[in-house]
Structures are given as C-alpha cells and as structure tokens.
N, C-alpha and C positions, 0 to 999 in steps of 0.2 A: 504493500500500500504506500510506504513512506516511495520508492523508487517512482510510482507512478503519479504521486503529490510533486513529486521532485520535477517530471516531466513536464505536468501540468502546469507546473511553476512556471519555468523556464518560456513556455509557449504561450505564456499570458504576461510574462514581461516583454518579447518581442511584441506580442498584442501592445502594447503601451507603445513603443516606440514607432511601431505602426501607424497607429488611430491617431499619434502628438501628429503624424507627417500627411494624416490625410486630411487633417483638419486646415494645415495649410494648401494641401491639393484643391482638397473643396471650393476653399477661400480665394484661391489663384482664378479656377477656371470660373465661378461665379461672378468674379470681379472683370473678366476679360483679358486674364494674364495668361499665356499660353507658358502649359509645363513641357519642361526638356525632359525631364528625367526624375523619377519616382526610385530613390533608394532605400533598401532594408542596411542598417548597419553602414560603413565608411569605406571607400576604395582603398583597394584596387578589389573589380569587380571580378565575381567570380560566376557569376550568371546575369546574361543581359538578353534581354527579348524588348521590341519592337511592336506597341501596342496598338490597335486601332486607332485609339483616342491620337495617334502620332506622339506619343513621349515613350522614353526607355522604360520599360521597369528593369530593377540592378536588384542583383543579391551579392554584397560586400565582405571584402575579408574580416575588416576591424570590426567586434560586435562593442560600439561606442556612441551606437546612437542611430541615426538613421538621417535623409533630408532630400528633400524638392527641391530640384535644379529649375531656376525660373529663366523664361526667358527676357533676355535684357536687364541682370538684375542689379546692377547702376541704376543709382537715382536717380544719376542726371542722363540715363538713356531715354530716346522718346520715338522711337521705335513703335509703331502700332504693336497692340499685344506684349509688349513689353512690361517688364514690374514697375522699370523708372517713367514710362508715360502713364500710368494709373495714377489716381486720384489720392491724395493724400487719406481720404478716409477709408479707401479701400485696401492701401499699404496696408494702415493699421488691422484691419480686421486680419489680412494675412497673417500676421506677425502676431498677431492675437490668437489667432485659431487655434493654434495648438497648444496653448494654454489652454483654451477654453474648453475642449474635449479632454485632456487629463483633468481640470477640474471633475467635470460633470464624469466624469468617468470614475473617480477616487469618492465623489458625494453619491453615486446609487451602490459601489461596493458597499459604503459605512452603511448604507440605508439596509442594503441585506444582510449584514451583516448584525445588526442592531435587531434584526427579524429571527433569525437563526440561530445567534450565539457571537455577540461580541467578546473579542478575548480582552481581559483587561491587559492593560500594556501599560501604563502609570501609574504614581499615584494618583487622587483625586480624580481619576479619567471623566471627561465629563457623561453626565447621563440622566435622564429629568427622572427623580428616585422613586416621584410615584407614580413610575409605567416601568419602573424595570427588577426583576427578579434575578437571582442566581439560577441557573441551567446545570450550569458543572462547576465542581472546585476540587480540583488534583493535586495531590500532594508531589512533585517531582523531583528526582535527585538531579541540582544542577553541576554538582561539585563533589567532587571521590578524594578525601587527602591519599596520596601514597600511603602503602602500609597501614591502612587507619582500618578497626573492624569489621566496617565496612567494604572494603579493598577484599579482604581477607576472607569475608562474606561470600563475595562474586557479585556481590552489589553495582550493577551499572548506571552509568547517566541515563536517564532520563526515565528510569524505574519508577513507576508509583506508588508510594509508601500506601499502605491500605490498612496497617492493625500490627504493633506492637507488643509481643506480650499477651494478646487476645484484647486489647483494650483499639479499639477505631483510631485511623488518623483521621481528621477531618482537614485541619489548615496546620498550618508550618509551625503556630505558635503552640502545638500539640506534644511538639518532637521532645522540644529540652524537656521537658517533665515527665515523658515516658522514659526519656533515653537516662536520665539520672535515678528514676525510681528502680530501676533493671540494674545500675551500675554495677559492674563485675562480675552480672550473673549471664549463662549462656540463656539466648533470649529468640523465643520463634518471630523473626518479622515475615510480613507477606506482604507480596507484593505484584503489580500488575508490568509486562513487559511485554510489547507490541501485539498487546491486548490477550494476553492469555496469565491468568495465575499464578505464582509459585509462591515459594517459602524457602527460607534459610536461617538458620541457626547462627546469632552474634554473639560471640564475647563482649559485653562490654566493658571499655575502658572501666577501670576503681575509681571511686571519687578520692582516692590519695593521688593516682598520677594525673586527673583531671585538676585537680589543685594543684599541686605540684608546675603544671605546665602554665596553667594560668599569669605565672611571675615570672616568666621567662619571656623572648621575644616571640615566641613560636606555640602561642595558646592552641591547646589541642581539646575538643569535644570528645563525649561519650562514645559516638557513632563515627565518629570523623567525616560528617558529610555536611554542603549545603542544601537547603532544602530550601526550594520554588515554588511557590503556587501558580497553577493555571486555573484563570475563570473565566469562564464565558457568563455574561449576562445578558438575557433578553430585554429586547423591547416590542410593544405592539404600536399604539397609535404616534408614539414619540418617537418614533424612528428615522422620520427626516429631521428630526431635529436635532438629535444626538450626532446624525450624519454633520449638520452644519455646525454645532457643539465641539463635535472634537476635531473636524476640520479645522478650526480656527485654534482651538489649543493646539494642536499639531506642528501648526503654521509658526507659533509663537514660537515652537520649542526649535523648530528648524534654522527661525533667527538667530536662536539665542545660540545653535553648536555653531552656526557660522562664521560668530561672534568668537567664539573660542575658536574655533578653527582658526581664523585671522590673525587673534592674536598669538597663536602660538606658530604660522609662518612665520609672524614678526619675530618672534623672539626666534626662530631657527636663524634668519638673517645676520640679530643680532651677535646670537652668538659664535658665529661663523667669523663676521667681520670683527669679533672683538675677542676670539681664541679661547670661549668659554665654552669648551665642550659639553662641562655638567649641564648648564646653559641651555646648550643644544641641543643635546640628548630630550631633555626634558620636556621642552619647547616642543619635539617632534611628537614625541609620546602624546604629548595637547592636541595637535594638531592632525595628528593621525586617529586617534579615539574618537573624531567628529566626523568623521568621513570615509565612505568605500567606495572600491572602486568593481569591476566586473567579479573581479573574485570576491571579494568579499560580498557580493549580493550573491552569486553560486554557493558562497557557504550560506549565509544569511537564508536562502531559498530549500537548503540543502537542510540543514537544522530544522527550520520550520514543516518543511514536509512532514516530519516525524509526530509532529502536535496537532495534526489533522486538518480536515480543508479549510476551519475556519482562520488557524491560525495562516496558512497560506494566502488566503484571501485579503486577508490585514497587509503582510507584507506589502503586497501588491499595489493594496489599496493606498498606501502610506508610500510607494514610490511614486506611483502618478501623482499623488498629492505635491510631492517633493518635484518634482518633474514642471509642474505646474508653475510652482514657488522659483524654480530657480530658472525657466526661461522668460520670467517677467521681469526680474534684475538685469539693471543694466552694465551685462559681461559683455565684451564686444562678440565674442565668438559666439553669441548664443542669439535669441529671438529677442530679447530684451536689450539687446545692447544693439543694435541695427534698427531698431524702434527709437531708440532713443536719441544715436548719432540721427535720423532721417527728423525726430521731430525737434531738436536740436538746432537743423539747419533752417528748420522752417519758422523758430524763435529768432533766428539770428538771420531771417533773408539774405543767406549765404548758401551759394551750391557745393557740396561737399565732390570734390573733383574723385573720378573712377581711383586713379592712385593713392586717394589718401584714402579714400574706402578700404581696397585693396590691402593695404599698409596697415588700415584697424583691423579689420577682422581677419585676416591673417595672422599678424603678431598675435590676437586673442586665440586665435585657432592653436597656434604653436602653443603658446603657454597652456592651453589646456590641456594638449594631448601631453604636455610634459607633465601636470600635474596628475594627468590620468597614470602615466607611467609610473611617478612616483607613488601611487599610492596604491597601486597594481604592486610594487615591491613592497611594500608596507605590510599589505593583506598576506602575502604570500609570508613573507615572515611573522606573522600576527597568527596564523594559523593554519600554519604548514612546518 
C-alpha cells in the first residue's frame, strides 16, 4: 500500500506542476497569445511531439518545474499574437494563472480533506471546534534510541503503540506513566505495523539508571523511544472554511521559514567572508531546515505514503499551497518577478529593453537552479 501511496504521490505532484503550467496555457490562448511550447519539467527534452493546437508539447530531463514557451515573450515585442503586444491586463492574468489554479487546487484538497480526515500537522491547526471531531488518534514511534529496549525489542518506526502492560495507549502523554510504572520489569507491549498486530516483550530501563542518566548530557527514557501522534479530525459543514482557515495559517508559516531561510543564507555569506566556520556551519543548518528540494519532497512523499492517503493528500495539498505563495513573490526567475519587473515598467513609463529582460531573468534562472543544487546536496546529506 505505502509503494503504491508513494506512486500516487509522485503522479499528483507532477499533477501540480502540470495544472500551475496550464493555467498559464489557458490564460495565453484566451488572451490571444499564441503558445510555442507546452513543457513537463526543464530541458533538455526528452520527448517532443507537435500538437494540433501548432505548439510542442516536451517531456524534460530536469524534474524542477515545468513552463509555457510564449510567443514573443518581450515586452517590448509587438508582434501580432505575441505576449509583448497583449494588453497589460491580460499579461497579468497570464502571470496570475498559475497561481491561481494551485490556489484553488490546495483550497478543494483542505476542503476534502476536512471531509474525510484532516491530519493535524501543528499546533493550534486551525479548525471551527464546533463542527469538528477526532476520526483517529495513533500513537507512533517516530524515534528508536540505538541500543534502547526498545531497539532490542525489534520495535520499529512508525509502529503503533496500542497497550502496555495490558493497560491502552491512547495519546503520547500515556507513554511516560506506563513506561515508569513497568520500570525494570519484562513488559508485553502491542502493537500495530503496516496494519496487522503483534506483541513483544520489553525490558524496561530501572528507574536507578533512568535517574542516573537524567544528570548526564545524554538523558535516556524507560523505552528509549519518541512517541508521535497522528490525528485526523473531521469536519462537515465547516469544511471550506477550515480549507480557507488553515490556508492562511499555512501561508503565515511559509513566510515566517522564508524568513529564517534568508536569514541564515545571510549568515552563511557572512561567515564565509569573515572565516567563521562555526558561523557557517550553523547558519546553513538555518537555512537548510526551511527548505527542500526534489529529494527531499521524494522523501517527504516517500515517508508520508506510509501514514495513509490522507496524510499524502496534505502533503500535496500544502505544496500547491506553497507553489502558489512563492510564484506571487517577486523572484525574477519565477511568475512573480516578470509581473512585477512588467508592472514596474508601467509605474515608471519606461520600456524594459529584450537584454535587460534577458539579463533578469536569466541571472534569476541561474541562481535558482544553483540554489536548487545546493539544497539537492543538502537533502541528500540530511537523509541519505
């Protein structure tokens, strides 16, 4: 099941990259822009056909996104059918479009998802309290110490703690109080793993070496594990609302790792130009903990499989969200920053010449695909 969540994944995240790129197809041909070329992912192409409609469609090596080759696509082009002789309000809706379909695309996910079994994912997640119930609440091991009784057990991640002792788990704050009531003694736990039964026999840690560890740097538990909850909670009539609810919480929270992301490039800079490795080191650790890149959404897609469709559907739902959010900023390489050099020129009754176009969003192009790089090494060392 988790392999074929994991597929599922994978083929609803190209869905996103798809839908962001048809939104501006739509948007082109509606407005009178004629498309060159309709791309999955980044050249150099690896499948290219020749459509009715007269534009290419391309399937691309780089899987980094995807994009609609326009024609004319200078500003200052005025080329019938061209992007650059379109109407200023028609630009925008282009350059809009694909925000605007990963929006509404991430708001009917939360909406089903709010229907079916939202997973909590935060604190305080938003959610209007009196339309929404608990569905599930699973106790899961997100964390095995080496050599800890659990280890020894054969106690895996992502095991569902089910009953101690013969006493229920219910929620995570269940654990330390069984796990110390049992201390030193062999202990039946049970538990659930990729949905079928079992049992195994703990030793648990004595509360002398559990004390004992406590005053050291390296505090050790009964069980030696961390424990996660997973909860889905429904909703009925409040369910676009929670959609628009936690959309907006979401949004905040995307600023705010951006926010740390930023700052902790700066301080990689800083400590590079100013030979403070700890500095550096640290700074990066900042700034790589706010951000993935393709690998890291394969694991992130790869992980979540295993926590069933709803938690897969969150992922999803919370990258088109993201997707949304960040080609409305204005990065030059992106939808939001060609919006905004284009409206830019039209506050400043200034024609932005092909070459200094050329010149922005290309240096944005490069720097992205370097940051993509970098944090493509980052992932791979982070969890590899």
């Amino acid at each position: 099941m988790g392999i074929f969540l994991l597929i599922v994944g994978l083929v609803l995240f190209i869905g996103l990259v798809v839908t962001h790129e048809l939104g501006h197809f739509w948007a082109a041909r509606r407005g009178g822009v004629d498309v060159e070329e309709f791309g999955v992912f980044f050249p150099p192409a690896l499948y290219r056909r020749k459509t009715k409609g007269g534009y290419d469609f391309t399937v691309n090596l780089l899987p980094l996104g995807g994009f609609v080759k326009l024609k004319g696509e200078h500003d200052s082009d005025t080329e019938k059918g061209s992007y650059g002789a379109a109407r200023t309000r028609t630009k925008v809706k282009i350059m809009l479009a694909g925000v605007f379909v990963n929006l509404v695309t991430a708001l009917v996910l939360f909406t089903v998802l709010a229907l079916v079994g939202m997973p909590k994912l935060i604190d305080n997640q938003f959610t209007v309290k009196s339309d929404t119930h608990i569905a599930k609440n699973e106790v899961l091991i997100s964390y095995i110490e080496p050599g800890s009784p659990a280890a020894k057990a054969g106690l895996q991640l992502r095991d569902q703690l089910t009953n101690v002792g013969g006493r229920a788990v219910t929620t995570s704050e269940d654990l330390p109080g069984l796990t110390k009531q049992f201390a030193g003694e062999p202990t039946k736990i049970t538990y659930v793993r990729n949905g079928k039964a079992a049992s195994a026999t703990v030793t648990f840690r004595s509360k002398g070496v559990v004390a004992a560890s406590q005053k050291t740097n390296d505090p050790k538990g009964y069980l030696g594990i961390q424990p996660a909850e997973f909860r889905l909670q429904r909703s009925t009539w409040s369910a676009p609302v929670v959609a628009v609810g936690l959309s907006t919480q979401l949004t905040a929270l995307t600023f705010q790792g951006l926010g740390h992301a930023l700052a902790g490039l700066g301080g990689i800079f800083a400590g590079f130009f100013t030979g403070n490795h700890a500095a550096r080191e640290n700074a990066q650790t900042t700034a790589s903990g706010q951000v993935s890149g393709p690998v890291g959404i394969f694991v992130l897609l790869k992980d979540g499989s295993l926590l069933g469709y709803q938690f897969m559907l969150l992922i999803i739902a919370i990258i088109s969200l993201t997707l949304a959010v960040m080609n409305v900023l204005p990065i030059p390489a992106l939808d939001g920053g060609r919006l905004f050099v284009m409206l830019l020129s039209r506050l400043f009754k200034k024609q932005v010449s092909p070459k200094a176009e050329e010149a922005i969003y290309g240096t944005g192009f490069a720097v992205l695909i370097l940051l993509i790089t970098v944090i493509t090494i980052v992932d791979v060392k982070r969890f590899f």
